[in-house]
C-alpha positions as a LaTeX table, in Angstrom:
\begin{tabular}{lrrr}
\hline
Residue & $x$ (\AA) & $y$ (\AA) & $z$ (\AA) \\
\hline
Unk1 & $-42.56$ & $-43.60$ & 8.81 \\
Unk2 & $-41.23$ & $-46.61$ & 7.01 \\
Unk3 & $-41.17$ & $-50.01$ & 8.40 \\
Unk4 & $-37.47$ & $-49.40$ & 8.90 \\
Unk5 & $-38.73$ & $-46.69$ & 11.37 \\
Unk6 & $-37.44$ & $-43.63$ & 9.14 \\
Unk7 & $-39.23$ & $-40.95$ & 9.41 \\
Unk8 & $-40.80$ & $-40.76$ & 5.94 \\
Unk9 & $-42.34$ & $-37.18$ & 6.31 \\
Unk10 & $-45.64$ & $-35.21$ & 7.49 \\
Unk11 & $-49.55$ & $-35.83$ & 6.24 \\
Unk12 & $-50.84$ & $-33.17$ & 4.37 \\
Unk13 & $-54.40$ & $-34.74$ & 4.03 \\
Unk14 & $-55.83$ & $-37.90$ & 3.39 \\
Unk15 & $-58.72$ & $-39.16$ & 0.04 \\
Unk16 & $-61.60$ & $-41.38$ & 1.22 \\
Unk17 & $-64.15$ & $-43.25$ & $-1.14$ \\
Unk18 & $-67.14$ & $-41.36$ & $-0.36$ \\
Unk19 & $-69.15$ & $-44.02$ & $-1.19$ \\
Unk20 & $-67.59$ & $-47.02$ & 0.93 \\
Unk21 & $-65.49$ & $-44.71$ & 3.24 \\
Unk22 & $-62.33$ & $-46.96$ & 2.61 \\
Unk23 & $-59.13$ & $-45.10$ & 2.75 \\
Unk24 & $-57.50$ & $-44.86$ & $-0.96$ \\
Unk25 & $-54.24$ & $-42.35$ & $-0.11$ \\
Unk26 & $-52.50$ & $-40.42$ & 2.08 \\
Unk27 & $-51.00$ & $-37.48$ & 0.86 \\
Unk28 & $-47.44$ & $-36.85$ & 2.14 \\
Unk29 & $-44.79$ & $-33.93$ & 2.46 \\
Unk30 & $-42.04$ & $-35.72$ & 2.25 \\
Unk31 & $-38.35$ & $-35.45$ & 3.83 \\
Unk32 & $-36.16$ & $-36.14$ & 1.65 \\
Unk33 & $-36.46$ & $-38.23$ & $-1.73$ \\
Unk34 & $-39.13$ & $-40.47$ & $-2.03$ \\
Unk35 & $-39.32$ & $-41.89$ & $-6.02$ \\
Unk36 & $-41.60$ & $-44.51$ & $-6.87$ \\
Unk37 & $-45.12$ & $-43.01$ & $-6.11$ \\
Unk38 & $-47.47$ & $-40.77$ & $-7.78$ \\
Unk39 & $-47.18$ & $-36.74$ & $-6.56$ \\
Unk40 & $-49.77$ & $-34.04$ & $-6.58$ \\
Unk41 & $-49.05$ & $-30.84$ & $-8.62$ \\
Unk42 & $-47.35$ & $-29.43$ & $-5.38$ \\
Unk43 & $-44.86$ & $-32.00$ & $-4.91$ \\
Unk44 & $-46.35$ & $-33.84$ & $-1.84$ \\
Unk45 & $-45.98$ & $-37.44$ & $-2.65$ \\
Unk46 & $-49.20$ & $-40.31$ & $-2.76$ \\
Unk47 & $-48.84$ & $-43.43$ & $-0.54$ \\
Unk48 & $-51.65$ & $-45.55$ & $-1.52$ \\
Unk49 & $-54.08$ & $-47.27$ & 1.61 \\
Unk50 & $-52.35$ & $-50.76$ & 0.28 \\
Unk51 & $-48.69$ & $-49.66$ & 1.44 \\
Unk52 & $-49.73$ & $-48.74$ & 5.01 \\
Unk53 & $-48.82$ & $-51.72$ & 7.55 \\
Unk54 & $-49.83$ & $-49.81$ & 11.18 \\
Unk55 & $-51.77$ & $-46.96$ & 12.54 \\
Unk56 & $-50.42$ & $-45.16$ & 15.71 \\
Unk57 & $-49.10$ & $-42.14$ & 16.79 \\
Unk58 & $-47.42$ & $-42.91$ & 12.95 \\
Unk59 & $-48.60$ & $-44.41$ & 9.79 \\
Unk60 & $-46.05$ & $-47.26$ & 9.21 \\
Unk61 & $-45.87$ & $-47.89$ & 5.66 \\
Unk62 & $-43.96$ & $-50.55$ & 3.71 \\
Unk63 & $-41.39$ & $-50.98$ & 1.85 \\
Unk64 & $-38.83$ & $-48.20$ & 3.56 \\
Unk65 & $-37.16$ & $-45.17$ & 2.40 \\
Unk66 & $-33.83$ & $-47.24$ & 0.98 \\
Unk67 & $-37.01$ & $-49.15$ & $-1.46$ \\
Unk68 & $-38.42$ & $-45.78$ & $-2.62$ \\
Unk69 & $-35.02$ & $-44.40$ & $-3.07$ \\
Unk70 & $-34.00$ & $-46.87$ & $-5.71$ \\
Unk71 & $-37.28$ & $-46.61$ & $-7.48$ \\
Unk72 & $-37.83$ & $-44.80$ & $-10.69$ \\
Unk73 & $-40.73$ & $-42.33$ & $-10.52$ \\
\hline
\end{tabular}
């Protein structure tokens, strides 16, 4: 979700380092349009480790939906 609390959309997977086991992405389906970020050949969009603020029951990751919308990709 965004830090707007917008639900941003569901994980698909996640990509580790192997080698230092820090996080590098989280791979998204998204809801709706999210422009701005890298996508896999399937669509699912790329939030990278240094956009996610929180960990919970939700990853909250910054800057919200109304940022990504007005990005370029």
């Amino acid at each position: 979700m965004g830090a707007d609390g917008e639900r941003l959309g569901t994980v698909h997977n996640v990509t580790m380092n192997t080698t230092t086991g820090e996080l590098v992405d989280v791979v998204v389906n998204p809801e709706g349009d999210l422009h701005g970020f890298d996508r896999t050949d399937a669509g699912r969009v790329r939030l990278p480790a240094s956009s996610i603020q929180g960990l919970d029951d939700y990853l909250v990751v910054n800057p919200t939906r109304e940022t990504w919308k007005g990005s370029e990709a």
